[in-house]
C-alpha positions, 0 to 999 in steps of 0.5 A, a space after each residue: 665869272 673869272 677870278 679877280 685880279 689881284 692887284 684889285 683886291 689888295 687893300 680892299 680885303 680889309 674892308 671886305 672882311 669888316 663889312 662881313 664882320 659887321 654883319 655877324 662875326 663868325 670864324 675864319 672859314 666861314 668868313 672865307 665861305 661867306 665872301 666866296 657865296 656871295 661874291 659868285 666866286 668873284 673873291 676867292 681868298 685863300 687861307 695864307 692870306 686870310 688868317 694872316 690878315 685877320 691878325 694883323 687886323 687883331 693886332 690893330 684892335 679892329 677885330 677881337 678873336 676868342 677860342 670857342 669850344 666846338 664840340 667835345 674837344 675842337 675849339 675855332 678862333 670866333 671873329 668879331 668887329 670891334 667898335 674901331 673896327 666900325 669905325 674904320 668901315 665907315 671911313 673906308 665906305 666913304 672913301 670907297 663911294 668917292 672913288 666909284 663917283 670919281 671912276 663913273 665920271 671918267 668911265 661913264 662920259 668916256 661910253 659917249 666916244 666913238 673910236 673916230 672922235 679920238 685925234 
């Protein structure tokens, strides 16, 4: 499967990291594992986009992040939804299902055109 396009991906990031958050918080390498496994690869975000993202998300109050000590002297930044952060993912799922119905109806209708009924 090839990568995804970018473009795509912008302002959809977000919402991929909350749903993944509402699922269980965790830090931000495993987020990044998690969203690659189960995509197929599709959505590889690196770090320089990941951990700026996370913070900003943090700065908003839809993520809260707490230092976990791992190990003897390593700790992670531990990441996890906040109840605005439900909030905003339930919102962005709604708009997301329009915006599919909305494209299906262009795309799909568009499935029944041959090239020679186009003038």
């Amino acid at each position: 499967m090839k990568y995804l396009n970018r473009e795509m991906l912008h302002g959809n990031a977000e919402t991929l990291v909350l749903a993944m958050l509402a699922e269980q918080g965790c830090h931000g390498y495993r987020l990044r594992q998690e969203l690659a496994a189960r995509s197929h690869n599709y959505f590889q975000m690196g770090f320089g986009r990941l951990y700026p993202l996370l913070r900003s998300m943090e700065c908003r109050r839809l993520v809260t992040a707490r230092r976990v000590k791992v190990g003897k002297s390593r700790e992670q930044k531990r990441y996890a939804i906040t109840a605005r952060g439900l909030a905003e993912l339930r919102e962005r799922k709604r708009r997301w299902h329009q915006f599919c119905a909305a494209m299906d109806r262009i795309l799909l209708a568009s499935d029944d055109v041959s090239p020679g009924d186009i003038s």
